[in-house]
C-alpha positions in Angstrom: 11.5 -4.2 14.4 13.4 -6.3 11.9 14.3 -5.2 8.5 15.4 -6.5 5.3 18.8 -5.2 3.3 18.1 -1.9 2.1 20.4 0.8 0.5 21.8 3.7 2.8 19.1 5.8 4.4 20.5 8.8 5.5 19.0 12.0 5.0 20.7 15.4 6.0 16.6 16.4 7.5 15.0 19.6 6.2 15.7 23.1 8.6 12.5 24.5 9.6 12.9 27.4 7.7 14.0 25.3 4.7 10.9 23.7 4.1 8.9 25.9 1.3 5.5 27.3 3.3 6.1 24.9 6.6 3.3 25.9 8.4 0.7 26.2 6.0 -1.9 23.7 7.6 -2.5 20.8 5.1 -5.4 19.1 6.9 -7.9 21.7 8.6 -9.0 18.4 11.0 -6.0 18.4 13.0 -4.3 21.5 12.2 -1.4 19.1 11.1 1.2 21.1 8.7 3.6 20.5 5.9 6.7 20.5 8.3 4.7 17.8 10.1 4.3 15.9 7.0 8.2 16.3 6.2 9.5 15.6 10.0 6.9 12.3 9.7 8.9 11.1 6.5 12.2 11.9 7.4 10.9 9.8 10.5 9.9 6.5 9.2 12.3 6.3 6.7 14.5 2.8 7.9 11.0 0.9 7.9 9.6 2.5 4.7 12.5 2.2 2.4 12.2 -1.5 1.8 8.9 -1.1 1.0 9.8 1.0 -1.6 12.9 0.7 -2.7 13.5 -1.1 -6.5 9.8 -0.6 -6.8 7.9 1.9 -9.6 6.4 4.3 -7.7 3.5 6.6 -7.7 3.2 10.1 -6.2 -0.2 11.4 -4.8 0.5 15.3 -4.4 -1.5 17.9 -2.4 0.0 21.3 -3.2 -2.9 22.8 -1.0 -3.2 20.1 1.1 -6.1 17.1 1.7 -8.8 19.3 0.9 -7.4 20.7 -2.2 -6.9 19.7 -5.6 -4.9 16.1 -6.0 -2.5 15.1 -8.7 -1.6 11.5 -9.0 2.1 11.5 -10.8 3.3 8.8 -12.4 6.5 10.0 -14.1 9.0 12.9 -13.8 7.4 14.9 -17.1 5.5 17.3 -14.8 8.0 17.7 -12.1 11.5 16.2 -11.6 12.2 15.8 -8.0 15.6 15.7 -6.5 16.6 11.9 -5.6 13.6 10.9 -7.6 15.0 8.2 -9.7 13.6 7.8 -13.4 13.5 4.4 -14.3 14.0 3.3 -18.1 11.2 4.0 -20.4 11.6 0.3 -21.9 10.4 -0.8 -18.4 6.7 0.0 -19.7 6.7 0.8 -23.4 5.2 3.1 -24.9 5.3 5.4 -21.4 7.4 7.6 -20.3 10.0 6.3 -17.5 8.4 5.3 -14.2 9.7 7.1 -10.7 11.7 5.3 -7.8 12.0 6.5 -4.2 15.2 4.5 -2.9 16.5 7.1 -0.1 15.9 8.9 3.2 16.6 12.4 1.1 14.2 11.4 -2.3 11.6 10.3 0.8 12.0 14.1 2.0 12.4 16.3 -1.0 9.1 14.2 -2.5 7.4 15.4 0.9 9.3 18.9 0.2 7.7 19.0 -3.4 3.7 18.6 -1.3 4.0 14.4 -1.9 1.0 13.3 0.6 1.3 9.4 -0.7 3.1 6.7 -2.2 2.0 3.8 -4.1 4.1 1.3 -5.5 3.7 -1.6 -8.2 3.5 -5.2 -6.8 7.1 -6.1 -8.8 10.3 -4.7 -8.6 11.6 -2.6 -11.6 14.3 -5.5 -11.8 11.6 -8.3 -12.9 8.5 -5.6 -13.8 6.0 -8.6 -15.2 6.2 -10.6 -12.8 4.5 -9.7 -9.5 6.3 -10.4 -6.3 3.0 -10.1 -4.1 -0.8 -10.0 -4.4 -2.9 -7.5 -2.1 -6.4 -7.8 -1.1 -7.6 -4.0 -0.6 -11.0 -4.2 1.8 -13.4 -1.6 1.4 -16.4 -1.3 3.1 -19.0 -0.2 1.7 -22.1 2.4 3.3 -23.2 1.1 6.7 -20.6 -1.3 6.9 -19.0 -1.6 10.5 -15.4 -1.9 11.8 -15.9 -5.4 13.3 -17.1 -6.6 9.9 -14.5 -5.0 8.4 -12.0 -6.9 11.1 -14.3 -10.3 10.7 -13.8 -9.6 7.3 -10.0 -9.7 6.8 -10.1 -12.9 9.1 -12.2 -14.7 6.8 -9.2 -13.8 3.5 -6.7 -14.7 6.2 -8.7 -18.0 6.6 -9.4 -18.6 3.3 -5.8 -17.8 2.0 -4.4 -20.2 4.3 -6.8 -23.5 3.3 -5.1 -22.4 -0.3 -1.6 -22.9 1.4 -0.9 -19.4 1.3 0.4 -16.8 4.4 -0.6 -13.8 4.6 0.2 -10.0 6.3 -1.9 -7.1 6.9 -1.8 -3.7 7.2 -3.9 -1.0 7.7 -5.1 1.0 4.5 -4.9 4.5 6.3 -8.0 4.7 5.2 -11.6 3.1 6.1 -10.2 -0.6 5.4 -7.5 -2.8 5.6 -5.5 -4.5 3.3 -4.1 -8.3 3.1 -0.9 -9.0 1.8 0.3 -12.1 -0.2 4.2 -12.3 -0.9 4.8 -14.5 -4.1 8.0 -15.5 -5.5 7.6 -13.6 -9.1 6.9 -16.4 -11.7 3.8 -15.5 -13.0 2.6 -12.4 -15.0 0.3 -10.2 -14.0 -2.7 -11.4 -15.6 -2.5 -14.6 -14.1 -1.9 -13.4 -10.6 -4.7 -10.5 -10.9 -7.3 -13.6 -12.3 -6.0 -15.6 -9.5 -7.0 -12.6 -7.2 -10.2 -12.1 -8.7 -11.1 -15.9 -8.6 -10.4 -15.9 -4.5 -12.7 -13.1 -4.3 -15.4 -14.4 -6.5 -15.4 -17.7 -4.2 -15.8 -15.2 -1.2 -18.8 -13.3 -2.6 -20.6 -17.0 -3.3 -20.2 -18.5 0.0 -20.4 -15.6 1.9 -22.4 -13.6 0.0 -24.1 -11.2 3.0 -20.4 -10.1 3.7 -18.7 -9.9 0.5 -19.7 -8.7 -2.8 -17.1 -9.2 -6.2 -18.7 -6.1 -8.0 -16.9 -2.6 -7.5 -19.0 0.3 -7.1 -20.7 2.3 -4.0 -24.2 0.4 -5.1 -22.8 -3.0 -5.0 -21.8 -2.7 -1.4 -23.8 -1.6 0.7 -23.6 -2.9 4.3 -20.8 -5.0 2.9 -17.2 -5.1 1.2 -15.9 -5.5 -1.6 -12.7 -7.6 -1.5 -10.7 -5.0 -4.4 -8.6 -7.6 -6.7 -7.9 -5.0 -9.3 -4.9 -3.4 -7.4 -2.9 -6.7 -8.9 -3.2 -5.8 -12.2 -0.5 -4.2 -14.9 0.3 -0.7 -13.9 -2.1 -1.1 -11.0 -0.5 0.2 -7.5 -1.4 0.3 -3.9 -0.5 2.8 -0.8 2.4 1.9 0.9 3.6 0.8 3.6 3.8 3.9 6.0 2.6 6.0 2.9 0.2 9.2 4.6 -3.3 9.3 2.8 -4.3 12.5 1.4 -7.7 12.6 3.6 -8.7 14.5 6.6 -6.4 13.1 9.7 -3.9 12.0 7.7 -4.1 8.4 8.7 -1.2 6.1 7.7 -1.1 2.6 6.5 1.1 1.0 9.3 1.8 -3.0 8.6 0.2 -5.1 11.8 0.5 -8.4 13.2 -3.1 -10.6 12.7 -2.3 -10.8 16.4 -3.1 -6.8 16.2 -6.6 -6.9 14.6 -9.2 -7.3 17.5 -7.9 -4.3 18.8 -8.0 -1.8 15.8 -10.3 0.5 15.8 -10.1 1.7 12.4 -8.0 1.6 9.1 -6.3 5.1 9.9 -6.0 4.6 13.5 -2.2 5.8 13.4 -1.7 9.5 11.5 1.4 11.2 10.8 1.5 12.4 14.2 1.4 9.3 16.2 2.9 6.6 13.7 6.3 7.2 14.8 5.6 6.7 18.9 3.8 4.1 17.9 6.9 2.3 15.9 9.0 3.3 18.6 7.1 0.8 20.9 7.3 -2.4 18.6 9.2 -4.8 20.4 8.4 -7.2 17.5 8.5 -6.9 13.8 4.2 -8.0 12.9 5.8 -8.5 9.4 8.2 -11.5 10.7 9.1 -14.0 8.1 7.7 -11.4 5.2 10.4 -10.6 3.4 11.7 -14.4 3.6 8.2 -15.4 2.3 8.7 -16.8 -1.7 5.5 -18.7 -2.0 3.6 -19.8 -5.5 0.5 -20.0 -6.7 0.6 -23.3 -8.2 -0.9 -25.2 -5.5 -3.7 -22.6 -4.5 -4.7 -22.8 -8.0 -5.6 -26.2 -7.6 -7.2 -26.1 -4.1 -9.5 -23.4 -5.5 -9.7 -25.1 -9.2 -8.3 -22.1 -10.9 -7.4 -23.0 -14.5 -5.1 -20.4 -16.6 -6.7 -19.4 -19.8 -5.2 -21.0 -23.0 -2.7 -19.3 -24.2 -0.8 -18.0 -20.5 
């Protein structure tokens, strides 16, 4: 599997008997433990760093594991982890300075310190407001099958394309899957995430038994709800390779559209079978990402998508 530049990604790997409580079991399900959870990171670290690397950074920990209390972490204020890079506070005024994961060891010691997840922004600390991508998070609703949920995401990848625009996928880790739009980063947030929202909006009216534009368990029912708000300001999404904090421990793994008829669910790689899994690619399913600049210039006037006054 191809990758793109990225900074060394060496890590020294975690003794057994260095790794604080290493077999207390994090997800009764599977019996899968915190050394599993550190061995899994340490692991996937070449394909995970570009996806994180120059890019603010959230931390989902699990100090008890999936079933226990959750703390989503933003900044170092609560906890400083080694290798953590702080990033300036005038990045986001008026918060305190947003994390970075950029190595193999921060990777580690975060999973060390009971880090479950990682979600990142969709811009690079470099350029913060101006995203560099666009993600369409789909989440079915109550009753809502997997092959909608795989009809679904061919209907955005459809769609996306009559706008001119490529897309990748991935799965979430979770119930869903999510589409992935790489943009070369001229426009702020607000115009990207209204973008978003108008894609999704068109979705819901012309296919309205499949996709609502209203969040909420009520709203979708038997169908999905296309989430645009994960391209806001401050907004972030599970990473690539990130574990979710749920029973199984699913992972978001990136896929080729090739891939999708024969998922059978958004978590159907965990921390224990991501890594055979990689080891099989023969084939990067994200070719030609990382090369991707496109703009939104043209889309906007396929869909007629007008910025508000003043943007």
């Amino acid at each position: 599997m191809s990758l793109p530049p990225a900074a060394p990604t060496s890590a020294k790997g975690y003794e057994a008997d260095k790794v604080s409580n290493a077999e207390r079991v994090i997800d009764p399900s599977t019996g899968l433990t915190k050394l599993d959870l550190v061995r899994y990171y340490e692991s996937v670290a070449e394909w995970m760093l570009p996806h994180l690397q120059g890019r603010p950074c959230s931390l989902v920990r699990g100090p008890t594991g999936v079933q226990g209390e959750l703390f989503f972490q933003k900044h170092d204020d609560k906890l400083s982890i080694p290798g953590v890079k702080q990033l300036d506070e005038k990045l986001w005024p008026g918060h305190a300075g947003l994390l970075e994961v950029g190595t193999a060891q921060a990777l580690a010691n975060a999973a060390q310190m009971n880090v479950i997840e990682f979600h990142t922004w969709n811009s690079l600390a470099k350029n913060i407001d101006k995203p560099d991508r666009l993600i369409f998070d789909l989440d079915p609703g109550e009753g809502t099958s997997w092959p909608h949920v795989q009809e679904a995401a061919t209907l955005v990848r459809t769609l996306l394309s009559e706008l001119g625009l490529a897309s990748w996928l991935k799965t979430s880790g979770g119930k869903g899957l999510h589409v992935v739009v790489p943009l070369a980063p001229r426009l702020d947030y607000d115009t990207v995430k209204a973008f978003s929202q108008a894609v999704v909006q068109h979705l819901a009216r012309a296919i309205p038994s499949r996709f609502v534009a209203k969040s909420g368990p009520a709203n979708r029912v038997g169908k999905l709800f296309v989430d645009y708000l994960r391209n806001g300001h401050g907004a972030t999404t599970a990473a690539a390779f990130s574990a979710r904090a749920r029973p199984g421990l699913g992972v978001s793994v990136p896929v080729s559209w090739d891939d999708l008829a024969t998922l059978k669910s958004g978590a159907q790689w965990t921390i224990a079978t991501a890594r055979e899994h990689l080891s099989f690619q023969t084939k990067d399913p994200w070719e030609g990402y990382w090369k991707a600049k496109q703009t939104l210039t043209g889309p906007m006037k396929v869909l007629g998508f007008a910025k508000k006054k003043g943007d």
